[in-house]
Biotite code that builds the C-alpha atoms (Angstrom):
import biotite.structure as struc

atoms = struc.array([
    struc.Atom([-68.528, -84.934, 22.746], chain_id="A", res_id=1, res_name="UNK", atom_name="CA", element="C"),
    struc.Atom([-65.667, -84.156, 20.887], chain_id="A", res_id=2, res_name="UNK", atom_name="CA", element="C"),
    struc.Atom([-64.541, -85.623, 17.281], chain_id="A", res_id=3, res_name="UNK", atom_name="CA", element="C"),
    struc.Atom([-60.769, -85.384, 16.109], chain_id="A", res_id=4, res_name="UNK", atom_name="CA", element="C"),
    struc.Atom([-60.494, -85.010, 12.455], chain_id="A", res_id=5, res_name="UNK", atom_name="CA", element="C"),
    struc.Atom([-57.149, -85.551, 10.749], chain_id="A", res_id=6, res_name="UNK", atom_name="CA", element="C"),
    struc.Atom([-56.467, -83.832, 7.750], chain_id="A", res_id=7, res_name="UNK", atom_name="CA", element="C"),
    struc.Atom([-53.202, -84.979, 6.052], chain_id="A", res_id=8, res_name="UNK", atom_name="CA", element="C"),
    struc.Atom([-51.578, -88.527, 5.801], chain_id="A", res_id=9, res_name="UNK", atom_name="CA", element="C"),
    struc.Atom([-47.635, -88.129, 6.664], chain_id="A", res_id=10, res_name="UNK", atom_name="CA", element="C"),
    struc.Atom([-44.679, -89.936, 4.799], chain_id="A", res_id=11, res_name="UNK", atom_name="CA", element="C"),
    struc.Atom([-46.598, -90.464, 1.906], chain_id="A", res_id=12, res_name="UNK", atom_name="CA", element="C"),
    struc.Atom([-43.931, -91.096, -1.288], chain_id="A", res_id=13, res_name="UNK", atom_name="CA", element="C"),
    struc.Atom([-41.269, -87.764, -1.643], chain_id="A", res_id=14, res_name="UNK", atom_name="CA", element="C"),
    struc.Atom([-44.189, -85.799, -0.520], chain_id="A", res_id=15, res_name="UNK", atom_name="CA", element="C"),
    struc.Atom([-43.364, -85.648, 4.125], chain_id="A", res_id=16, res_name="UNK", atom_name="CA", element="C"),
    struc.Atom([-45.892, -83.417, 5.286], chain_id="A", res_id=17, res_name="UNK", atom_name="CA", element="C"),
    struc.Atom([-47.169, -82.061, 8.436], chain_id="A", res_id=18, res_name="UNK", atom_name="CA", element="C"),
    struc.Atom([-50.488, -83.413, 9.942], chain_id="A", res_id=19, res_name="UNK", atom_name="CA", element="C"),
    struc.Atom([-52.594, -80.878, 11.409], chain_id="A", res_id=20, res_name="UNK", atom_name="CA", element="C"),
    struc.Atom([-54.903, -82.287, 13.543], chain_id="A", res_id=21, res_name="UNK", atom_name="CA", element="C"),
    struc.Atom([-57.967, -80.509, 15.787], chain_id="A", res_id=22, res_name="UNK", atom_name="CA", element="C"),
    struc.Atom([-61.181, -81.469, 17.747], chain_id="A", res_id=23, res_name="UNK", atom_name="CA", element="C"),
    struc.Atom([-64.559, -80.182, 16.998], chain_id="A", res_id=24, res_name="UNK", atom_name="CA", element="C"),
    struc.Atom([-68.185, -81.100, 18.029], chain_id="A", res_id=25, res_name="UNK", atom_name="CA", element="C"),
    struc.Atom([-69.730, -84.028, 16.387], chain_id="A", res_id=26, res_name="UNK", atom_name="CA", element="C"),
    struc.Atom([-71.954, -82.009, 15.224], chain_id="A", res_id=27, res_name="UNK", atom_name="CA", element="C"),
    struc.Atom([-69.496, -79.612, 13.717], chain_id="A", res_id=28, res_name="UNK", atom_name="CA", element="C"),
    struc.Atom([-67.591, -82.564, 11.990], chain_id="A", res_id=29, res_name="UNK", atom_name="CA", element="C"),
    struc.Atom([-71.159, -83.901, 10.176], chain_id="A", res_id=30, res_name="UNK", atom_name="CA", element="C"),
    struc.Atom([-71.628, -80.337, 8.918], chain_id="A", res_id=31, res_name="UNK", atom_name="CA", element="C"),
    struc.Atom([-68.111, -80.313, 8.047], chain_id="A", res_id=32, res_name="UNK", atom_name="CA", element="C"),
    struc.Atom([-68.144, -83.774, 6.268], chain_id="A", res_id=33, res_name="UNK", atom_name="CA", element="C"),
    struc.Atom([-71.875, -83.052, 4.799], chain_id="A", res_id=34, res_name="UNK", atom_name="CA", element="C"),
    struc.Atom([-70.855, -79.775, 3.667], chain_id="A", res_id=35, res_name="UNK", atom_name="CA", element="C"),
    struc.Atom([-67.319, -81.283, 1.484], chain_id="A", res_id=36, res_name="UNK", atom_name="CA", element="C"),
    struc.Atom([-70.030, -84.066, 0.094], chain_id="A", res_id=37, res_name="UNK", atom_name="CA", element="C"),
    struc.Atom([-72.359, -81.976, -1.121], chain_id="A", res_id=38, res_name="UNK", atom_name="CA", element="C"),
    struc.Atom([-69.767, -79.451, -2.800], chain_id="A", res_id=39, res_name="UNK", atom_name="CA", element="C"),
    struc.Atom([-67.549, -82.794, -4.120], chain_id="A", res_id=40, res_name="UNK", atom_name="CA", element="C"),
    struc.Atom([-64.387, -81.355, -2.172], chain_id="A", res_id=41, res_name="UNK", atom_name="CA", element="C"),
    struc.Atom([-61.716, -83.105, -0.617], chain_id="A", res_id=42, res_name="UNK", atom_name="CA", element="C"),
    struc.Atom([-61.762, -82.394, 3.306], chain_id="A", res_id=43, res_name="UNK", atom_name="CA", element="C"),
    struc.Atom([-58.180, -81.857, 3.177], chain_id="A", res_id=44, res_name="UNK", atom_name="CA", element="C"),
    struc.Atom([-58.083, -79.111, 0.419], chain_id="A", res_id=45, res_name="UNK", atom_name="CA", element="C"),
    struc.Atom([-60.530, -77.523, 1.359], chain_id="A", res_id=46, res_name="UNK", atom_name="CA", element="C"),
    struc.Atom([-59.696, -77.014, 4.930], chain_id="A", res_id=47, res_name="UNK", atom_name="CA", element="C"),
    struc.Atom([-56.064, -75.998, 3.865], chain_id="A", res_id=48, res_name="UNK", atom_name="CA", element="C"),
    struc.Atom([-57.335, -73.799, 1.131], chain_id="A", res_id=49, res_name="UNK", atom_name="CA", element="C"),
    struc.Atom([-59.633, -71.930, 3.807], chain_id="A", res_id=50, res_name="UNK", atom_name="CA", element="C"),
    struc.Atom([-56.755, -71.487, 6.565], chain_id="A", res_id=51, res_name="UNK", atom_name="CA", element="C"),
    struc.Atom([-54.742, -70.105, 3.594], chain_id="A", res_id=52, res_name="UNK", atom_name="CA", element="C"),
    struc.Atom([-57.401, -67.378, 2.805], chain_id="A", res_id=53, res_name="UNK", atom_name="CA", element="C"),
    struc.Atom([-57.910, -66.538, 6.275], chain_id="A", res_id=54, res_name="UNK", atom_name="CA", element="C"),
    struc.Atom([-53.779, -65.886, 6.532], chain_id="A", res_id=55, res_name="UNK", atom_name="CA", element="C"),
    struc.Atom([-54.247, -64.191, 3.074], chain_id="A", res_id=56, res_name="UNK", atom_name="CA", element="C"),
    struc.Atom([-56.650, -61.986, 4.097], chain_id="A", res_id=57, res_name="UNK", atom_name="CA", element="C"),
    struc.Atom([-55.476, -60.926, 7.495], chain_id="A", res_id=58, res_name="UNK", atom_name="CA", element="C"),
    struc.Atom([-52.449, -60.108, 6.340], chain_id="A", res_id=59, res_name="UNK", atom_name="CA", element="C"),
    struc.Atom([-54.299, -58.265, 3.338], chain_id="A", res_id=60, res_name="UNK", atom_name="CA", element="C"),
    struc.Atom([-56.217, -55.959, 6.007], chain_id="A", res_id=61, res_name="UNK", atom_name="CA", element="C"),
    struc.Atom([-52.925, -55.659, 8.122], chain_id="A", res_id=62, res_name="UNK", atom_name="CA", element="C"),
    struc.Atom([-51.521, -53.965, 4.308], chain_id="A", res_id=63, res_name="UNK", atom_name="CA", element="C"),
    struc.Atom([-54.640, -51.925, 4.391], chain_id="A", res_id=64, res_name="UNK", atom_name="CA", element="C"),
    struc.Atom([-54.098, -51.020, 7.466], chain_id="A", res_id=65, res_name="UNK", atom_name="CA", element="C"),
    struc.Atom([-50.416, -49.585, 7.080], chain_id="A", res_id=66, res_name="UNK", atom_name="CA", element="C"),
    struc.Atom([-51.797, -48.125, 3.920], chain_id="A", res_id=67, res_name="UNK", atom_name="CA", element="C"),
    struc.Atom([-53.828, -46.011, 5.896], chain_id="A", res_id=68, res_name="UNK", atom_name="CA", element="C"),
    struc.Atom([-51.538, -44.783, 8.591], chain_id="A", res_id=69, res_name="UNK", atom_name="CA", element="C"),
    struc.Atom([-49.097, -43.998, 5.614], chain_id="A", res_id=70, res_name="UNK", atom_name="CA", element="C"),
    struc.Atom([-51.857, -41.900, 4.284], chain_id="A", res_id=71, res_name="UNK", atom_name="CA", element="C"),
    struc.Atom([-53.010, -40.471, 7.230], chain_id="A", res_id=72, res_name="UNK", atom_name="CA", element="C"),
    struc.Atom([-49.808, -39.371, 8.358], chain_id="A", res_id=73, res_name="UNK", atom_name="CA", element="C"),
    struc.Atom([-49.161, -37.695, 5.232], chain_id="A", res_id=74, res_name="UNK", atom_name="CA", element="C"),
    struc.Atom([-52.027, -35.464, 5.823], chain_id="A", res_id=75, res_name="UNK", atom_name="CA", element="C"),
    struc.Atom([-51.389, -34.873, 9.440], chain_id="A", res_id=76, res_name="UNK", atom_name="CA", element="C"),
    struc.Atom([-49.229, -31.444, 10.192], chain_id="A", res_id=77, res_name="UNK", atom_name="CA", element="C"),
    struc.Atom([-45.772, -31.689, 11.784], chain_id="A", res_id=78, res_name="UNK", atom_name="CA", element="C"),
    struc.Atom([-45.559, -29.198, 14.662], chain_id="A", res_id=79, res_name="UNK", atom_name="CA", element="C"),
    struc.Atom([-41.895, -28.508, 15.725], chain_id="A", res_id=80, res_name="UNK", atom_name="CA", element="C"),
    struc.Atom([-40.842, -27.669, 18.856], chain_id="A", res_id=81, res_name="UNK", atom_name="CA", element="C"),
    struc.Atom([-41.244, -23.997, 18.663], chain_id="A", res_id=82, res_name="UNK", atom_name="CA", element="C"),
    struc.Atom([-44.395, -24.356, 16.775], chain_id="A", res_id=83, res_name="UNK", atom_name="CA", element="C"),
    struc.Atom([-45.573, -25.968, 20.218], chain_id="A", res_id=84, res_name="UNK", atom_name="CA", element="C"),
    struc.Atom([-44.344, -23.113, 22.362], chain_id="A", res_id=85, res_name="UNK", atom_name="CA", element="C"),
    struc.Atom([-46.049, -20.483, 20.956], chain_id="A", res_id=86, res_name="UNK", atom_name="CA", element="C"),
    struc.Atom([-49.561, -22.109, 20.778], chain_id="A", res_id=87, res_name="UNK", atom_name="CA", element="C"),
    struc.Atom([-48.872, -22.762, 25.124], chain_id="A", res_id=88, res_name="UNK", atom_name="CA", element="C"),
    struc.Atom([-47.201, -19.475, 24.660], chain_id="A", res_id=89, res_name="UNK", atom_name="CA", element="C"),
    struc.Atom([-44.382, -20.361, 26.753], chain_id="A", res_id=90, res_name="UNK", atom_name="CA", element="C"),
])
C-alpha cells in the first residue's frame, strides 16, 4: 500500500520548521531510502534540495520563456491601423 515518509522534525531548539509530509508506494520509499544509503545523503536534504531545483528550474524556463517573447516581439512588425486598411484595401 501506501508508506508516509516524514521529512523534518518540528520545534527542534530556535530552529521551528514546517514538516512536509507525503505518501508514496512502499516500493517507492525502499528506492527512496536505498537510493539516500547508497549516496550517504540525509533523506531530508536531499528531498528539500531536489524540490528546490525543481522550483529553481521552472522558474528558470518560465525566464527563458519571457526571454523569448521579449525577443520575438522585437522582431515582429507593428502594423498600425492604416497599415491594416490598405492591405484589406478598405
Amino acid at each position: 500500500m501506501y508508506n508516509e515518509i516524514v521529512l523534518q522534525v518540528i520545534h527542534k531548539g530556535a530552529k521551528n520548521m514546517p514538516t512536509i509530509s507525503f505518501r508514496m508506494s512502499e516500493e517507492e520509499a525502499k528506492q527512496l531510502h536505498e537510493y539516500v544509503k547508497m549516496n550517504h545523503l540525509n533523506l531530508s536534504q536531499f528531498v528539500r534540495e531536489s524540490i528546490l531545483d525543481r522550483i529553481e528550474d521552472d522558474l528558470k524556463m518560465d525566464e527563458d520563456r519571457i526571454l523569448h517573447a521579449l525577443k520575438k516581439s522585437k522582431e515582429e512588425h507593428a502594423y498600425d491601423h492604416t497599415d491594416v486598411w490598405n492591405m484589406l484595401e478598405v
